[in-house]
C-alpha positions as YAML, in Angstrom:
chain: A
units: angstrom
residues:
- id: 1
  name: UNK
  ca: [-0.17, -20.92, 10.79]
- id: 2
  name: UNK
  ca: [2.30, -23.43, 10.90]
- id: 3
  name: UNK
  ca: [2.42, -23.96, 6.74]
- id: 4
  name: UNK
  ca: [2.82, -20.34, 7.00]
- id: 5
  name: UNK
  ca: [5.54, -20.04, 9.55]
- id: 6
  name: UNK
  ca: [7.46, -22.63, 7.65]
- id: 7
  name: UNK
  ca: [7.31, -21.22, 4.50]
- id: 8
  name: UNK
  ca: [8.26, -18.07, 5.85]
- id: 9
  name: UNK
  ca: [11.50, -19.22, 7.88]
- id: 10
  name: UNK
  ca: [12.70, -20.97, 4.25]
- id: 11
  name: UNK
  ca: [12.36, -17.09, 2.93]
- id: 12
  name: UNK
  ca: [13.89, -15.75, 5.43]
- id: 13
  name: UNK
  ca: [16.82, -17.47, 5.52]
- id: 14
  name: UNK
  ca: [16.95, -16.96, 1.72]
- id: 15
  name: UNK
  ca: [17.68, -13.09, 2.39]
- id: 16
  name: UNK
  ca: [20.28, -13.59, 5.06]
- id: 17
  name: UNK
  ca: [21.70, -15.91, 2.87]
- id: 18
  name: UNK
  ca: [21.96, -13.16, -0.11]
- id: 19
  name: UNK
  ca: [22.83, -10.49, 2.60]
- id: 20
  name: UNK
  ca: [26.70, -8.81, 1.46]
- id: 21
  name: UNK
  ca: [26.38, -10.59, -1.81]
- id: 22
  name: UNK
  ca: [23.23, -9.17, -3.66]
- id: 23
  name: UNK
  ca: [20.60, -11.27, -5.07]
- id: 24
  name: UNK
  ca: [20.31, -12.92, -8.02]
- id: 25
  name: UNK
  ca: [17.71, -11.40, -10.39]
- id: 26
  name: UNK
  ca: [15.33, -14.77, -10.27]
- id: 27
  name: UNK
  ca: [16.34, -14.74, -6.45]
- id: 28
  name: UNK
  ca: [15.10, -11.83, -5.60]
- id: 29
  name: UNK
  ca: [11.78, -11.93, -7.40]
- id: 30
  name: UNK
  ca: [11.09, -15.49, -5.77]
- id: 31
  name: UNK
  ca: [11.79, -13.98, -1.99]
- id: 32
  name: UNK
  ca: [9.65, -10.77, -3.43]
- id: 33
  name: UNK
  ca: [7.19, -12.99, -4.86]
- id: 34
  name: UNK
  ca: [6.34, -15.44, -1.71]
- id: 35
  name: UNK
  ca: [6.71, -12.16, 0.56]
- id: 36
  name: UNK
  ca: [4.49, -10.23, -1.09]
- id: 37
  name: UNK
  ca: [1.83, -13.10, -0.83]
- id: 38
  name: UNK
  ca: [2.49, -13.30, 2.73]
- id: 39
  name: UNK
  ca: [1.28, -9.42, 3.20]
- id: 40
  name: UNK
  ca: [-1.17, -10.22, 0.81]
- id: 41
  name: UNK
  ca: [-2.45, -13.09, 2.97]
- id: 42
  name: UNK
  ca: [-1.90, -11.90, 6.14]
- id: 43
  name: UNK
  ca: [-4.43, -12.32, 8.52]
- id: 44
  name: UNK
  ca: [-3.18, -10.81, 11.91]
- id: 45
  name: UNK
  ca: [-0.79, -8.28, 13.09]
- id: 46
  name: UNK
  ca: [1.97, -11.12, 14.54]
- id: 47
  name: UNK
  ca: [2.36, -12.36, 10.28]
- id: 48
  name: UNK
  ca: [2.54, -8.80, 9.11]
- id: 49
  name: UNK
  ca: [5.29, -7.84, 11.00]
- id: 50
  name: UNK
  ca: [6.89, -11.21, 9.97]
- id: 51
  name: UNK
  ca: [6.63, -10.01, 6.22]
- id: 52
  name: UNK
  ca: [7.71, -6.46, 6.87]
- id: 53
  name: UNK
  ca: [10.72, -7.73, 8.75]
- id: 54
  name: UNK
  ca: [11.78, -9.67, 5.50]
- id: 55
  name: UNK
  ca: [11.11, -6.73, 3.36]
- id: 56
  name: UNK
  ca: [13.71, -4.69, 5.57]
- id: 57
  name: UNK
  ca: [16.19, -7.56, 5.06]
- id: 58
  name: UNK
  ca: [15.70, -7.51, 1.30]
- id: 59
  name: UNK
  ca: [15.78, -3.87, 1.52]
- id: 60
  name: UNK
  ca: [19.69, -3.81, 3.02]
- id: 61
  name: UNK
  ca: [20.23, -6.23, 0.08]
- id: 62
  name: UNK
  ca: [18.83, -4.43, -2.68]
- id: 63
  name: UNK
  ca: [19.11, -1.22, -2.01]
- id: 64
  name: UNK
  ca: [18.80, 0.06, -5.53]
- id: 65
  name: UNK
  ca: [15.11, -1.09, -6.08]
- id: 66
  name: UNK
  ca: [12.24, 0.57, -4.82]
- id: 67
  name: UNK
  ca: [9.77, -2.33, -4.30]
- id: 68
  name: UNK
  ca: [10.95, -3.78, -1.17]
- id: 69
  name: UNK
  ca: [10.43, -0.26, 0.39]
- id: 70
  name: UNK
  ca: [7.32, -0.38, -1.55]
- id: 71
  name: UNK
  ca: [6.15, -3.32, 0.11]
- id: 72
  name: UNK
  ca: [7.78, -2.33, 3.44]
- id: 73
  name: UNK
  ca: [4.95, 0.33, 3.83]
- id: 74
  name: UNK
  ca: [2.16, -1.50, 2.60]
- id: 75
  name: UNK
  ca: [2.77, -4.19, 5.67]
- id: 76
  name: UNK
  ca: [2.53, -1.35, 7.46]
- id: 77
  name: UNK
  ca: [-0.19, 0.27, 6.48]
- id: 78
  name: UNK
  ca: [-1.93, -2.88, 6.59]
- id: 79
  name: UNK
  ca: [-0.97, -3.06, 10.11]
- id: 80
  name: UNK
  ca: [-2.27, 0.38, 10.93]
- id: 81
  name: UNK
  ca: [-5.44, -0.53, 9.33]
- id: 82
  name: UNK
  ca: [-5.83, -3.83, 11.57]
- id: 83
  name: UNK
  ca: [-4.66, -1.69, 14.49]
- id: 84
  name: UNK
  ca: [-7.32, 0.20, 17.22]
- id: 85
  name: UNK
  ca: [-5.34, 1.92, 19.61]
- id: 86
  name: UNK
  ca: [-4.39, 5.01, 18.44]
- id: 87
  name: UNK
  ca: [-1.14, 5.62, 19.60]
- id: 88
  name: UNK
  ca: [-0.03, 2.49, 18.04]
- id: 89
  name: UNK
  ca: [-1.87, 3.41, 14.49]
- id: 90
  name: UNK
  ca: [0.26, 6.17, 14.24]
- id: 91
  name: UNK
  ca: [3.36, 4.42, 14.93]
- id: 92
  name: UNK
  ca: [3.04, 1.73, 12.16]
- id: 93
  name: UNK
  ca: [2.10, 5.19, 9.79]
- id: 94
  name: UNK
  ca: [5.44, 6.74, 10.92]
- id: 95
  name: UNK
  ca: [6.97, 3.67, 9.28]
- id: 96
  name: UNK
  ca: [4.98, 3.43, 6.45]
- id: 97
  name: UNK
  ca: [5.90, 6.92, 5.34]
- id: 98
  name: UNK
  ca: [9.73, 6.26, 6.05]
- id: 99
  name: UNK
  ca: [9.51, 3.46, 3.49]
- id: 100
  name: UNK
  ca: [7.72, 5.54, 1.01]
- id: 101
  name: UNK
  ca: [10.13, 8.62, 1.36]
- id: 102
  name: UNK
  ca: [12.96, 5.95, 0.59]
- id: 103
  name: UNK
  ca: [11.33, 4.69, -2.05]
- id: 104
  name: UNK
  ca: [10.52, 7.59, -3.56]
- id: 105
  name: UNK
  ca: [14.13, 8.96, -3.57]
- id: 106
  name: UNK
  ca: [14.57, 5.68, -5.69]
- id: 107
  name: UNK
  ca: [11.56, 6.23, -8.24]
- id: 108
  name: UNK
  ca: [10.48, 9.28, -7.74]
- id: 109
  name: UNK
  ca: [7.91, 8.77, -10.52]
- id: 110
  name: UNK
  ca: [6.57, 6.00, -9.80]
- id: 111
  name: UNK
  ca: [2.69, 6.14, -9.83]
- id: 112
  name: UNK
  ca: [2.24, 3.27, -7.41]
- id: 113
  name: UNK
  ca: [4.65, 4.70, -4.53]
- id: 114
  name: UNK
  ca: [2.99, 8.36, -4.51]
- id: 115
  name: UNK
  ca: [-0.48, 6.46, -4.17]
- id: 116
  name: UNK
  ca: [0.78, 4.81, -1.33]
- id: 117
  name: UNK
  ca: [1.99, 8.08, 0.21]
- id: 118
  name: UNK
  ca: [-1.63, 9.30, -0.38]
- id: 119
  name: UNK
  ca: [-2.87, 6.11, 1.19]
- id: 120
  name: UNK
  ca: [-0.53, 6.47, 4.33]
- id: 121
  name: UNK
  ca: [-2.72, 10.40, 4.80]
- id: 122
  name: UNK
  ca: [-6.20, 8.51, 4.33]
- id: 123
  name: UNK
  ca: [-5.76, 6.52, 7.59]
- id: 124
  name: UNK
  ca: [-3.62, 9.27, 8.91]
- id: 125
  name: UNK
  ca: [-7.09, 10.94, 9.11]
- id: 126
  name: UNK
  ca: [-8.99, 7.64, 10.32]
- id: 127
  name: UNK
  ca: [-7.19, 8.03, 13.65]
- id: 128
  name: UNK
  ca: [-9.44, 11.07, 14.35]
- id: 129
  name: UNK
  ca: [-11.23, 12.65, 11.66]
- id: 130
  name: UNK
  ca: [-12.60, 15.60, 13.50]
- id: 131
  name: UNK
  ca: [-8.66, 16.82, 14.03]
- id: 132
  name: UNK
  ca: [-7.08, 15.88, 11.61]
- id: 133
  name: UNK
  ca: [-9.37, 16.36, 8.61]
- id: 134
  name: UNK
  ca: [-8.78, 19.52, 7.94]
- id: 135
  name: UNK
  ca: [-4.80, 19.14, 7.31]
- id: 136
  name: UNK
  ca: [-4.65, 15.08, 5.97]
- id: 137
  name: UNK
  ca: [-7.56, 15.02, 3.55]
- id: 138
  name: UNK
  ca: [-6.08, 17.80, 1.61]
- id: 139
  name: UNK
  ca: [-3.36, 16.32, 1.37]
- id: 140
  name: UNK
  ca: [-4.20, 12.87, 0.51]
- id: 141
  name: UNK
  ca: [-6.60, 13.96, -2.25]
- id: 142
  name: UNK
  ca: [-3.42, 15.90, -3.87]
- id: 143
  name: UNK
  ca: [-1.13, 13.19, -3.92]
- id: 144
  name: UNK
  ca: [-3.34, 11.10, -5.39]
- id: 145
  name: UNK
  ca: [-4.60, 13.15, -7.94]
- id: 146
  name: UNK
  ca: [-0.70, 13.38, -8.72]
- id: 147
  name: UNK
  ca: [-0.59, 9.56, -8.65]
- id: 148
  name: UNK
  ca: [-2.92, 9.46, -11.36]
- id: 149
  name: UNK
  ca: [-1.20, 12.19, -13.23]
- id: 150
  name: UNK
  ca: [1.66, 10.18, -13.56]
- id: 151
  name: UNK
  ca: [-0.23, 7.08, -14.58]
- id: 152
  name: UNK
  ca: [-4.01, 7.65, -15.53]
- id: 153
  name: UNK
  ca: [-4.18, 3.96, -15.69]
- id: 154
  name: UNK
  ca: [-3.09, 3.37, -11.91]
- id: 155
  name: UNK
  ca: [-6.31, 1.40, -10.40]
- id: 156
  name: UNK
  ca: [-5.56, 1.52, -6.97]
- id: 157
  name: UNK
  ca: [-5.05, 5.41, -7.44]
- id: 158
  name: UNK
  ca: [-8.33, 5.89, -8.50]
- id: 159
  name: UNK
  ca: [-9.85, 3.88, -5.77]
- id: 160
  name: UNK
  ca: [-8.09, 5.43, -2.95]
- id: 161
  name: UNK
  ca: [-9.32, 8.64, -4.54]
- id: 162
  name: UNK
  ca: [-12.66, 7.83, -4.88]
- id: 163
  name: UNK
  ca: [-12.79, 6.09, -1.07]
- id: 164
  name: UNK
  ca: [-11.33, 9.84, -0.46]
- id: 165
  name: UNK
  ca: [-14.06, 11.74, -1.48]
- id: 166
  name: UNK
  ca: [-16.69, 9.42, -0.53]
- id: 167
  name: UNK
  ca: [-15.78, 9.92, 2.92]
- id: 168
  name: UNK
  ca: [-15.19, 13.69, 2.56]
- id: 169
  name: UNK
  ca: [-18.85, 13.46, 1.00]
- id: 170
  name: UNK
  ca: [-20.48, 11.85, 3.43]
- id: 171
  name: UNK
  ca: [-18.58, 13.44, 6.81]
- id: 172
  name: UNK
  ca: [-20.30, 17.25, 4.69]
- id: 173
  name: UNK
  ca: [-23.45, 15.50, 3.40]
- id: 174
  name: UNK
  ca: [-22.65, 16.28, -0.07]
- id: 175
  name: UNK
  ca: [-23.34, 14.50, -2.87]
- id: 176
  name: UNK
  ca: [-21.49, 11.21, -3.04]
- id: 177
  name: UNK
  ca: [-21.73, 11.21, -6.93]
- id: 178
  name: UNK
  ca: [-18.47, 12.29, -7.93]
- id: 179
  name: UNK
  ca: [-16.85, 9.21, -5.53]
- id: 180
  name: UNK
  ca: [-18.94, 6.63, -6.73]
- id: 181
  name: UNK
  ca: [-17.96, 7.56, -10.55]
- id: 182
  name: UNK
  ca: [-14.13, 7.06, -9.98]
- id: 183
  name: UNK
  ca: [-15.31, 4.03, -8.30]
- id: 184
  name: UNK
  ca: [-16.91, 2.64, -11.95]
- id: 185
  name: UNK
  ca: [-13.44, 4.17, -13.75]
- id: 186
  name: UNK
  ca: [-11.49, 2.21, -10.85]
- id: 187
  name: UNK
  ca: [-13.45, -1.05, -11.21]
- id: 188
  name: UNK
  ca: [-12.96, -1.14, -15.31]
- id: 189
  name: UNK
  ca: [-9.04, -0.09, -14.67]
- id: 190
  name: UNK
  ca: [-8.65, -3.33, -12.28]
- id: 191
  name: UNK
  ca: [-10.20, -5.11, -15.56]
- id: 192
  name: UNK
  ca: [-7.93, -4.11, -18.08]
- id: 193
  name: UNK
  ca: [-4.58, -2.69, -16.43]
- id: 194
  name: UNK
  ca: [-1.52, -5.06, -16.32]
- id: 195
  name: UNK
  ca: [1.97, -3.57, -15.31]
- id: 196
  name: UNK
  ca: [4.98, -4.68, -16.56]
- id: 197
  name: UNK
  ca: [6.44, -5.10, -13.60]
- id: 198
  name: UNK
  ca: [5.81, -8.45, -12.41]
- id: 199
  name: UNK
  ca: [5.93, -7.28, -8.76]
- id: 200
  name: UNK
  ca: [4.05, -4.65, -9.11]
- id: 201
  name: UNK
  ca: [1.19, -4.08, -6.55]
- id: 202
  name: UNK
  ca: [-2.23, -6.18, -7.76]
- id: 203
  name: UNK
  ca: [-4.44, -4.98, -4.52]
- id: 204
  name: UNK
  ca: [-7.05, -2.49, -3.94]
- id: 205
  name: UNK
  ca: [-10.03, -3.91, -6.34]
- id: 206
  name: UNK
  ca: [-11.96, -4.92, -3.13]
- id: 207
  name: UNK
  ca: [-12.12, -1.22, -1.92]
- id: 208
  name: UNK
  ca: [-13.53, 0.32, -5.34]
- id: 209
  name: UNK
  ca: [-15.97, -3.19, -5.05]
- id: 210
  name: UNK
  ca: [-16.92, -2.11, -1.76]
- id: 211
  name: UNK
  ca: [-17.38, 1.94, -2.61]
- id: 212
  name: UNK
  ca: [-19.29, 1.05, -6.11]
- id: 213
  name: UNK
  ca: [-21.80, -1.31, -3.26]
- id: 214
  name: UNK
  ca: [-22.54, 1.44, -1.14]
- id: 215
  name: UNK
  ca: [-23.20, 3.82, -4.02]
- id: 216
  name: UNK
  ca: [-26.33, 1.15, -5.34]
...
C-alpha cells in the first residue's frame, strides 16, 4: 500500500503540475501509463477511486483525447463490480456511463469505448437481473455486437459478448453453445490482436478464460 500510495502521489502531482499548460506527448503517456496500471492493479475500492480521481485530472488537461475518459469509466466499472450494495453499484455506473458518453463524443468510432458502454449495461443488469433483464440485456448485447462491427478484431468485445449470452443462456436454460464459441474466437483474438495505440485497453482475457472453463 504504501509503494503504491507513493507512487501514486508522484503521478498525481505530475497532472496538477501539467494542469493550464497541456501535457507533453511523452508526459502524458507516462501519467496514462502508471495510471492505467494502478486500475489495472487495484485491489480495493479506496485505490480505485485514487486512479479515477487522476484520470479526471488528466481529463481537464487533455481534453481532446478520449482515453482518459476511457479509463475514467473502467475505474468505475471496476468499482461497481467490487461493490455489493446496490444503491452504491448504480452510482459508480452513473459515472461510468458519463465518461463513456464523453468519450464517445470524442471517438465516436472507437471499438473499445462502445464495448465499454455495453459493459457498463452487463452489470447494469447484475444489480437485479429479474428487473432489469428485460430492458439492459438487450441492450448490452446490441452495443456490443456494434463494438465488434466496428472492429471484428476487438477481444474484449467478443468476451463481454460471449459472458452476455452465457448468462442469458443459463438464466432461460438454453443452450450455452453459442457463448462458449465466442469464448474460443475471444481467447485466439487476445493471442494475436495488438492495437496501435499504446494505451489502448489490454484487459478482459481472464473473463473469456473463465467462460471457455465453465463451458469444459
Amino acid at each position: 500500500m504504501k509503494t503504491f500510495n507513493g507512487t501514486f502521489m508522484l503521478t498525481t502531482m505530475a497532472v496538477f503540475f501539467a494542469i493550464g499548460t497541456g501535457m507533453a506527448n511523452d508526459n502524458y503517456r507516462e501519467v496514462m501509463e502508471k495510471t492505467i496500471a494502478h486500475v489495472y492493479q487495484a485491489t480495493d475500492l479506496a485505490q480505485l477511486q485514487d486512479a479515477v480521481n487522476t484520470f479526471e485530472r488528466i481529463g481537464l488537461v487533455e481534453s481532446r483525447k478520449w482515453e482518459p475518459q476511457y479509463y475514467l469509466a473502467f475505474g468505475y466499472l471496476m468499482m461497481a463490480n467490487m461493490e455489493q450494495n446496490a444503491g452504491r453499484k448504480d452510482g459508480f455506473l452513473d459515472r461510468a456511463m458519463k465518461a463513456v458518453t464523453k468519450a464517445k463524443v470524442l471517438a465516436p468510432e472507437e471499438s473499445e469505448i462502445i464495448a465499454l458502454e455495453g459493459f457498463v449495461y452487463m452489470l447494469r443488469v447484475t444489480v437485479d437481473p429479474g428487473s432489469r433483464g428485460s430492458e439492459f440485456a438487450p441492450r448490452a448485447l446490441q452495443t456490443l455486437s456494434k463494438a465488434t462491427s466496428l472492429n471484428p478484431e476487438n477481444p474484449r468485445a467478443l468476451a463481454l459478448s460471449a459472458q452476455m449470452l452465457y448468462g442469458s443462456a443459463q438464466f432461460f436454460g438454453t443452450s450455452t453453445a453459442e457463448a462458449c464459441e465466442m469464448a474460443d474466437k475471444s481467447l485466439k483474438k487476445f493471442s494475436s490482436y495488438k492495437s496501435a495505440n499504446v494505451l489502448a485497453p489490454v484487459w478482459g482475457k481472464a473473463i473469456a478464460e473463465s467462460l471457455r472453463q465453465k463451458c469444459k
